[in-house]
C-alpha positions as a LaTeX table, in Angstrom:
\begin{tabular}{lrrr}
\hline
Residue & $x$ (\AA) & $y$ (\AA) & $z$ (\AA) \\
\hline
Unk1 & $-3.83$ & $-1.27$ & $-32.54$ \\
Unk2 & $-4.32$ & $-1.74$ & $-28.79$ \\
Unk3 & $-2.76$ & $-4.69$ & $-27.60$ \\
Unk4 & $-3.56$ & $-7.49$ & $-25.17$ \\
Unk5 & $-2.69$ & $-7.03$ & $-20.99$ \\
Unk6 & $-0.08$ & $-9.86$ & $-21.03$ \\
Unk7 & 1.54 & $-11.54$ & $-17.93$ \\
Unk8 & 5.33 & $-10.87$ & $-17.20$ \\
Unk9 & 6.03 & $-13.57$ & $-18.33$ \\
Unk10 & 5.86 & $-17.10$ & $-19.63$ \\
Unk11 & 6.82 & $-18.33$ & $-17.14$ \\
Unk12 & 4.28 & $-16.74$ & $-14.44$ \\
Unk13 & 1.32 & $-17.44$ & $-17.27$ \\
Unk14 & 2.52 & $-21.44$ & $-17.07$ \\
Unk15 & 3.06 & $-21.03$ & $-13.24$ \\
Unk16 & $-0.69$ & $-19.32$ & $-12.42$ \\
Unk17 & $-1.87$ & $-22.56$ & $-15.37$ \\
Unk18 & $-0.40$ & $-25.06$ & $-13.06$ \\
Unk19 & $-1.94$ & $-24.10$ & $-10.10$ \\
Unk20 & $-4.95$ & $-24.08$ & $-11.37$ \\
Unk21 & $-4.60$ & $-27.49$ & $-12.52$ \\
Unk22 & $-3.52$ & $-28.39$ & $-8.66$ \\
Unk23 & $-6.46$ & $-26.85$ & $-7.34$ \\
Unk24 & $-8.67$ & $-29.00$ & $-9.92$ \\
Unk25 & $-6.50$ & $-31.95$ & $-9.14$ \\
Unk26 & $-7.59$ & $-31.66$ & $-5.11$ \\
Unk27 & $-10.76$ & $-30.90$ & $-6.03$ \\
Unk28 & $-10.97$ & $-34.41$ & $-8.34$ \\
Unk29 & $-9.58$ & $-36.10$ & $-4.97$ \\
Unk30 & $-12.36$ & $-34.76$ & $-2.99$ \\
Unk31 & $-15.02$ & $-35.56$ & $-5.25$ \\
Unk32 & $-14.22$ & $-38.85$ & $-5.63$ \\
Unk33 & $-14.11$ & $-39.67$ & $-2.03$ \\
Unk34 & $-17.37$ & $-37.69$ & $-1.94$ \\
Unk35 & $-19.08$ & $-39.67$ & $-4.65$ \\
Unk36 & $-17.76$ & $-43.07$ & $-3.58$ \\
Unk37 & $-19.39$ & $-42.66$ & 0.06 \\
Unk38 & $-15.96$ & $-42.59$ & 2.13 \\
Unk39 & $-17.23$ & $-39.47$ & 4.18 \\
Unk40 & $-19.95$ & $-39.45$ & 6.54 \\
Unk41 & $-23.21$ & $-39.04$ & 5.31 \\
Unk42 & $-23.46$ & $-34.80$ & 7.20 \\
Unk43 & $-26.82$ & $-33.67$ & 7.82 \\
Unk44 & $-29.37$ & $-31.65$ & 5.63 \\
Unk45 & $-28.83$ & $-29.07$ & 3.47 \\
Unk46 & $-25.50$ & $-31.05$ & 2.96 \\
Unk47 & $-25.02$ & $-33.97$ & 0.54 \\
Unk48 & $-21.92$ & $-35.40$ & $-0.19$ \\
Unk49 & $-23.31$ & $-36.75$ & $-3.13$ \\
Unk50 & $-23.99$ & $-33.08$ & $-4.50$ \\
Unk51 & $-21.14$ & $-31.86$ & $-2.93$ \\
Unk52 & $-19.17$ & $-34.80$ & $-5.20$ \\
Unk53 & $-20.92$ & $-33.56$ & $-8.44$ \\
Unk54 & $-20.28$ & $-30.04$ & $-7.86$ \\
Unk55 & $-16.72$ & $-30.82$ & $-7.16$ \\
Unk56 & $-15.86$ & $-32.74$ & $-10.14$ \\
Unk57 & $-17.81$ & $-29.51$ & $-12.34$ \\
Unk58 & $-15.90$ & $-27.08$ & $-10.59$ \\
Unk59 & $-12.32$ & $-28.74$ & $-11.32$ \\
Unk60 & $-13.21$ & $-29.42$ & $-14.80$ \\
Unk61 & $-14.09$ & $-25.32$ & $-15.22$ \\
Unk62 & $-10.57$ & $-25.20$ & $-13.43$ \\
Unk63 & $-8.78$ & $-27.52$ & $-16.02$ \\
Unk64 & $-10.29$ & $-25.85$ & $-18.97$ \\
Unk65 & $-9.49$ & $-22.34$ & $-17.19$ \\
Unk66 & $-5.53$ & $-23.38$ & $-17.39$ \\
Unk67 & $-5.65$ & $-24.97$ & $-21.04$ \\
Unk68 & $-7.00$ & $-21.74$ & $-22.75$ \\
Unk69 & $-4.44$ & $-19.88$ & $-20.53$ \\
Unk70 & $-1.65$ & $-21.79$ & $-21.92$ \\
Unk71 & $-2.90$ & $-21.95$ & $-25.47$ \\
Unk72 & $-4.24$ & $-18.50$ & $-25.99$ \\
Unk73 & $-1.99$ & $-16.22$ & $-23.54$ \\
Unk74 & $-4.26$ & $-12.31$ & $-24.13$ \\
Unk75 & $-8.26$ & $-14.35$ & $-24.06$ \\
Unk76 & $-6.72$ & $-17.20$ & $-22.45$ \\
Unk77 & $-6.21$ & $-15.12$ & $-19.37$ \\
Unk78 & $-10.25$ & $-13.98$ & $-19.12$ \\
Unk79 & $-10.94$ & $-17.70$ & $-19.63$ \\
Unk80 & $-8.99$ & $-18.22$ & $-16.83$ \\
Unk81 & $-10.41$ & $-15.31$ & $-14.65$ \\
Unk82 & $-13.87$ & $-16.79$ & $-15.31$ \\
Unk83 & $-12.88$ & $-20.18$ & $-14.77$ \\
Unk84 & $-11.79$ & $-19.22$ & $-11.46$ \\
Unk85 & $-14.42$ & $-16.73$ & $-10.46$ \\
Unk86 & $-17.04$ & $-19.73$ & $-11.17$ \\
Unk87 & $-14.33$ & $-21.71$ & $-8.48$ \\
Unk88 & $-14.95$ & $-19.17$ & $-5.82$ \\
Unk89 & $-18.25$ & $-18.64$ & $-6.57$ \\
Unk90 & $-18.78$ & $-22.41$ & $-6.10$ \\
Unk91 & $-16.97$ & $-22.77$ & $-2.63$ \\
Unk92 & $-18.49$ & $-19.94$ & $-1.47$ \\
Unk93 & $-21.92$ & $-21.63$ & $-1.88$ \\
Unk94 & $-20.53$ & $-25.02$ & $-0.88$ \\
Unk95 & $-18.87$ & $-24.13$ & 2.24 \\
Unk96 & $-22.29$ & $-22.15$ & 3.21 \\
Unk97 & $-23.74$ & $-26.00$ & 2.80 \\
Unk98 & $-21.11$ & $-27.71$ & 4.16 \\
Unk99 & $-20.90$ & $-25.21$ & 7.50 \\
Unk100 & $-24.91$ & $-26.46$ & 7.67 \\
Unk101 & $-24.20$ & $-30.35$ & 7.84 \\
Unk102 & $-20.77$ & $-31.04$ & 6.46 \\
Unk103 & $-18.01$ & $-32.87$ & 8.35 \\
Unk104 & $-15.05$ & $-31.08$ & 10.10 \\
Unk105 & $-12.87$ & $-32.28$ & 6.95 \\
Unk106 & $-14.87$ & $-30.76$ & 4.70 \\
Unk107 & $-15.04$ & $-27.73$ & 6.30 \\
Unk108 & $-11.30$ & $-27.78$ & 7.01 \\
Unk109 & $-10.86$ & $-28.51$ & 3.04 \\
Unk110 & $-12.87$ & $-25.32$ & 1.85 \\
Unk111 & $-10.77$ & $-22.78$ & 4.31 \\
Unk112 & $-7.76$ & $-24.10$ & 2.84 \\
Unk113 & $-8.42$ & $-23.97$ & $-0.56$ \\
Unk114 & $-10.59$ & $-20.84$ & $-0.68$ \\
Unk115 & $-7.93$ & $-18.62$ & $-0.29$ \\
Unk116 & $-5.81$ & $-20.16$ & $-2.89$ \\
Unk117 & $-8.57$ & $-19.93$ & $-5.27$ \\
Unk118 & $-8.96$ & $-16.40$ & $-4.06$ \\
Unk119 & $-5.56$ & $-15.52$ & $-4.95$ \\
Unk120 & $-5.36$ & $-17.18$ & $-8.16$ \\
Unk121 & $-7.91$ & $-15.12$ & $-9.03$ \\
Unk122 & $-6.21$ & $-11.89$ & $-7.55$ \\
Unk123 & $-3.26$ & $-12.90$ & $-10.01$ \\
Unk124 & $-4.96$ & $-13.43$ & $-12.96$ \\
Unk125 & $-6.11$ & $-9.88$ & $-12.63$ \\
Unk126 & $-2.77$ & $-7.86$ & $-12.15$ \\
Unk127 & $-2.25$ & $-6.23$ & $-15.55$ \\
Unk128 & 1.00 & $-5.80$ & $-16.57$ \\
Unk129 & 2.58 & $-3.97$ & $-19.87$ \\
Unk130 & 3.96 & $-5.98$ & $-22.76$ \\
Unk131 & 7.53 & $-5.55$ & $-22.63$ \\
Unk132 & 9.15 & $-3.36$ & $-25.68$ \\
Unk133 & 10.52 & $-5.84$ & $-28.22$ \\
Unk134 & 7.82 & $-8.58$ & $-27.54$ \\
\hline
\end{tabular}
């Protein structure tokens, strides 16, 4: 019976779930200042209105991502992979709109958090071996 890539460890499983859950937690930040109106209103293609919506989807994904990672650790991990693929994915197209009409903050959130998203992802991919015994 073949069995199931697994992580190291718990304790990098929990770690790679709780950063996920900090990327959805910034991203709940942003949408909410997005979907309240505090931002500037950016020029077309840009909404932040959208941009607010999308946001909030994304980070849910995120949060769902890191739940079945910590309840189910071997299908957990693709639901996190996917979960965080659909992240990138979704900044990639929002920073194209943002770059178009989007405010400098904006901008300046989607470098920063791109990369961390890209990682995550990078993570969630290294396969180790279960350890003998486990």
């Amino acid at each position: 019976m073949a069995s199931t890539p697994a992580f190291a460890s718990d304790r990098a499983r929990r770690g790679l779930a709780a950063l996920m859950i900090l990327e959805a937690a910034t991203l709940a930040v942003v949408s909410t200042v997005h979907l309240l109106g505090l931002t500037g209103e950016g020029k077309p293609p840009y909404s932040p209105t959208a941009a607010g919506i999308a946001e909030a989807i994304i980070g849910v994904v995120l949060v769902a991502g890191a739940v079945a990672l910590v309840r189910s650790p071997g299908r957990g991990r693709l639901a996190a992979q996917v979960a965080t693929g659909f992240a990138v994915v979704g900044f990639l197209v929002g920073l194209t709109f943002t770059l178009l009409g989007g405010g400098p903050a904006d901008i300046a959130y989607h470098f920063a958090v791109l990369p961390v998203l890209i990682l995550t992802f990078v993570l969630l991919s290294i396969r180790t071996k279960p350890r003998a015994g486990r």
